[in-house]
C-alpha positions as CSV (number, residue, x, y, z in Angstrom):
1,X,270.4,145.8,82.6
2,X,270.9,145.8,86.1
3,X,271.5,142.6,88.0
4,X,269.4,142.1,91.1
5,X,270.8,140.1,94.2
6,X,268.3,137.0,94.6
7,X,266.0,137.2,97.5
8,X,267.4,135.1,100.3
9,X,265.6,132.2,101.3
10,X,264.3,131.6,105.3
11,X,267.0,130.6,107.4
12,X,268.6,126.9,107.5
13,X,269.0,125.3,111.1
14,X,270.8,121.1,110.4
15,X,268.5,119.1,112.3
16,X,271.5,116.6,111.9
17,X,274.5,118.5,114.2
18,X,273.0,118.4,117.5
19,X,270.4,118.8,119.1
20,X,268.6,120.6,117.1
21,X,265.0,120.7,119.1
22,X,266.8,122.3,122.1
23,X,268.6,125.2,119.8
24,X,264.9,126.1,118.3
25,X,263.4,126.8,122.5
26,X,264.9,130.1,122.4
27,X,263.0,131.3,119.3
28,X,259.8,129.7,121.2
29,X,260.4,131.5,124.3
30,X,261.2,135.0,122.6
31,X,257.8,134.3,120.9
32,X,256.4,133.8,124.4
33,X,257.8,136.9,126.5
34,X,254.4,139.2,126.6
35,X,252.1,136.4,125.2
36,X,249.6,134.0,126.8
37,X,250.3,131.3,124.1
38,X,252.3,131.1,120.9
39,X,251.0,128.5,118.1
40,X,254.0,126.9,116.0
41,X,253.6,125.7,112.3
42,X,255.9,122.7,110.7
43,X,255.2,122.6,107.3
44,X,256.7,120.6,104.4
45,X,256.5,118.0,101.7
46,X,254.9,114.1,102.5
47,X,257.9,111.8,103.6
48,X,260.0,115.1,104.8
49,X,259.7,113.9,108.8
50,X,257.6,116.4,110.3
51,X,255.8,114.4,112.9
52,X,259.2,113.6,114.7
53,X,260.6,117.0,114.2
54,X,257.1,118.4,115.9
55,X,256.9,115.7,118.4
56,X,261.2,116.5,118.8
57,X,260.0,120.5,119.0
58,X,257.1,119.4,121.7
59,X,259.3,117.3,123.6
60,X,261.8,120.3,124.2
61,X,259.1,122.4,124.8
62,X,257.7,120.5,127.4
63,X,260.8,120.0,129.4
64,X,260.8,123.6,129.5
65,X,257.5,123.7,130.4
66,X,255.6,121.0,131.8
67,X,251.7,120.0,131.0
68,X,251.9,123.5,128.9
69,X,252.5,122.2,125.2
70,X,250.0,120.2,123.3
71,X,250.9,118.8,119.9
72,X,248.1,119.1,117.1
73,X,248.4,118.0,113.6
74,X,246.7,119.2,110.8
75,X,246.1,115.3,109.5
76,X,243.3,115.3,112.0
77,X,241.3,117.4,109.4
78,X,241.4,114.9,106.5
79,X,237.8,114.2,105.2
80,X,236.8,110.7,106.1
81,X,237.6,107.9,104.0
82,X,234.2,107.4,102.7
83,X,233.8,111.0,102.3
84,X,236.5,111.3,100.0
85,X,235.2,107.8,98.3
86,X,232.2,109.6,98.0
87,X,233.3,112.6,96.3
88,X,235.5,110.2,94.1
89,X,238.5,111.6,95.7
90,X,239.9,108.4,96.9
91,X,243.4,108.4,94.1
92,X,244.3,111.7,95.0
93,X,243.6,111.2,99.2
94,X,246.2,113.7,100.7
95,X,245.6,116.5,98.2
96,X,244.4,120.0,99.4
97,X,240.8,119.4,99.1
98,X,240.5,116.5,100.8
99,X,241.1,118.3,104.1
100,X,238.5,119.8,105.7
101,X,240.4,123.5,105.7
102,X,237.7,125.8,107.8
103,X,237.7,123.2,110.4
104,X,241.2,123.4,110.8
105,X,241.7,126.9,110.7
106,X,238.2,127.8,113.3
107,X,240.7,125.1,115.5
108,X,243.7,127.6,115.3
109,X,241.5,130.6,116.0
110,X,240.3,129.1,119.2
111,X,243.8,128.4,120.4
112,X,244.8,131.6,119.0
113,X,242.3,133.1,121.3
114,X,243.2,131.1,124.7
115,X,239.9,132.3,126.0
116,X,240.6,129.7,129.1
117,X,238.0,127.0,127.7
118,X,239.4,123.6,126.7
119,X,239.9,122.6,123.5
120,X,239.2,119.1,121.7
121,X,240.9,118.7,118.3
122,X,240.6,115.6,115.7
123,X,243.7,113.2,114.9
124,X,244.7,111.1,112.4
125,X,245.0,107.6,113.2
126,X,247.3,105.6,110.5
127,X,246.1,102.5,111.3
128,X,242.6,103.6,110.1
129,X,243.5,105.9,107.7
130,X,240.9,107.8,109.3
131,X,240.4,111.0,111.5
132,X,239.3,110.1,115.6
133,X,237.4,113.4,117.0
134,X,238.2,114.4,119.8
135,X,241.7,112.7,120.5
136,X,243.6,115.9,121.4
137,X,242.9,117.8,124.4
138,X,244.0,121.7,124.6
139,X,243.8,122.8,128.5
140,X,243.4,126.4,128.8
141,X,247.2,125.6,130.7
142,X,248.6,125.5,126.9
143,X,250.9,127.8,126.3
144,X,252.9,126.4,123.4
145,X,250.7,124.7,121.1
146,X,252.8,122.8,117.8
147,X,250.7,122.0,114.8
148,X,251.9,120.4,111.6
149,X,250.7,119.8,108.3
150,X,251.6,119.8,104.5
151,X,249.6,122.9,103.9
152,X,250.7,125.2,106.7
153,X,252.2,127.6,104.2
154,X,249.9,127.5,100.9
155,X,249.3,130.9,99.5
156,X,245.7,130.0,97.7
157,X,242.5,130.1,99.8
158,X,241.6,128.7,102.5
159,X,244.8,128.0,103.1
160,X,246.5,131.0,103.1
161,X,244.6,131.9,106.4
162,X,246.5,129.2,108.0
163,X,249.7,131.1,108.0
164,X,248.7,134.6,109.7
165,X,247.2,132.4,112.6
166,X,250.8,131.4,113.4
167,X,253.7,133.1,115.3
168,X,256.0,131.4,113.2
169,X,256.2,128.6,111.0
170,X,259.0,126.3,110.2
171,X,260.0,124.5,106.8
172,X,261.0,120.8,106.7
173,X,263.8,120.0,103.8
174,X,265.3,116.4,103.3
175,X,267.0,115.0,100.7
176,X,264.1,113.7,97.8
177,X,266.1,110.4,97.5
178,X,265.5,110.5,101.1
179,X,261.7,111.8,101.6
180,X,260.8,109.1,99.0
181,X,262.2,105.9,100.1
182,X,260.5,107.2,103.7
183,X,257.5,107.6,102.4
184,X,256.8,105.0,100.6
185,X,258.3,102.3,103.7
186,X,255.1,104.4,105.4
187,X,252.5,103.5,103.1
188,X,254.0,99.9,103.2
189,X,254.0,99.8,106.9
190,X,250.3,100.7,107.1
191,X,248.2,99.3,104.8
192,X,250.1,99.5,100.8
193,X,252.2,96.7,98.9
194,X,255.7,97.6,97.9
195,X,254.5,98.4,94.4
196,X,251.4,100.2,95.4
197,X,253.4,102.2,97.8
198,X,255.5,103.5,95.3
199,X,252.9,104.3,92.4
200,X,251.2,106.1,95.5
201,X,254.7,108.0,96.1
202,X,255.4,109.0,92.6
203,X,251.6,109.8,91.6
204,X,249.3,111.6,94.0
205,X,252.1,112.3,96.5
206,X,254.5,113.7,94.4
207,X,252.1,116.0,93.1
208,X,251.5,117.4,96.5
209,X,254.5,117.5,97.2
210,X,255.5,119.9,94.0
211,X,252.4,121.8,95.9
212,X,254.3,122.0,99.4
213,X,257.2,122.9,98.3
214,X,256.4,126.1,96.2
215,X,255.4,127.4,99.7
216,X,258.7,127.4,101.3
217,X,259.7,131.1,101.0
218,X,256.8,131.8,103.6
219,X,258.5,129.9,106.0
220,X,260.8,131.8,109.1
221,X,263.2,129.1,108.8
222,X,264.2,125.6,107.3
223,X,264.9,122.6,109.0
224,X,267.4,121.0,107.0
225,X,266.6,117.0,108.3
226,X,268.7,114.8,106.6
């Protein structure tokens, strides 16, 4: 039999030796020479930090290019909590169909598009634990737009749309000792007991975490954050 070389993986940058935000800007502005606007996924597992790696990616962006980067999570798409209740969703809250998936992606086709109109998305507010509509404004000015999510990379409808919508996406890796005790100081901080917090870590989270992290090969790149 003939042995086959394994496929190599996407590329690792160390979020950890330097400043890591300000070595991605050159991949963001290749992306942008000959486009209006360039939409940038961060995908990876609950707990893995990628709100401050996005908001890190958005800053950099910004000082680059001022009032012409908005920041929109995916988490602004999460059904409602008495939606979820409803569907008697509420012990696996986080999983895939508890997002409202063609809302998100219509979003990223209109800022695909930049057709110059503003754009209003949805955002998640912790302290609810529910979605606010409205709460992110997309100025036609825009022209790096940073969107993260869990889901970014799934390979299963509807979520396999997501990825084509994107000029690249990124993957964020962290030590699971690490991702965990994160996590579940989250769920503490916001509205869980310690013990809650960590059935809620090791249940329904880890679950979609398995999920998340099947979908790393569609990534351009990893973000090793340690």
């Amino acid at each position: 039999m003939v042995s086959q070389d394994p496929v190599p993986g996407p590329p690792p940058v160390h979020w950890g030796e330097g400043a890591a935000g300000r070595r991605l800007w050159p991949r963001i502005a290749a992306l942008l020479e000959g486009r209006e606007r360039v939409l940038i996924g961060i995908a990876g597992a609950p707990g893995a930090g990628k709100s401050t790696v996005a908001q890190a990616v958005a800053d950099e962006a910004q000082r680059h290019l001022p009032g012409q980067v908005a920041l929109v999570p995916m988490d602004g798409y999460h059904l409602a909590q008495t939606t979820i209740e409803r569907r008697g969703r509420a012990g696996s809250k986080g999983a895939p169909d508890t997002f409202d998936a063609p809302g998100y992606l219509a979003l990223l086709e209109r800022l695909r598009r930049a057709d110059g109109e503003t754009v209003y998305a949805p955002e998640f507010r912790r302290e609810l634990d529910d979605p606010v509509a409205a709460a992110v404004e997309v100025d036609p000015a825009v022209r790096v737009v940073v969107t993260e999510g869990n889901y970014l990379l799934l390979d299963t409808p509807p979520w396999s749309a997501v990825r084509p919508l994107l000029d690249e996406a990124w993957y964020v890796e962290v030590p699971e000792a690490t991702r965990l005790e994160r996590l579940i100081a989250r769920h503490v901080r916001f509205k869980d007991d310690p013990a809650t917090a960590r059935r809620r870590a090791l249940g329904s989270d880890q679950r979609n975490a398995e999920l998340v992290e099947a979908s790393l090969a569609r990534a351009d790149l990893v973000i090793v954050y340690a």
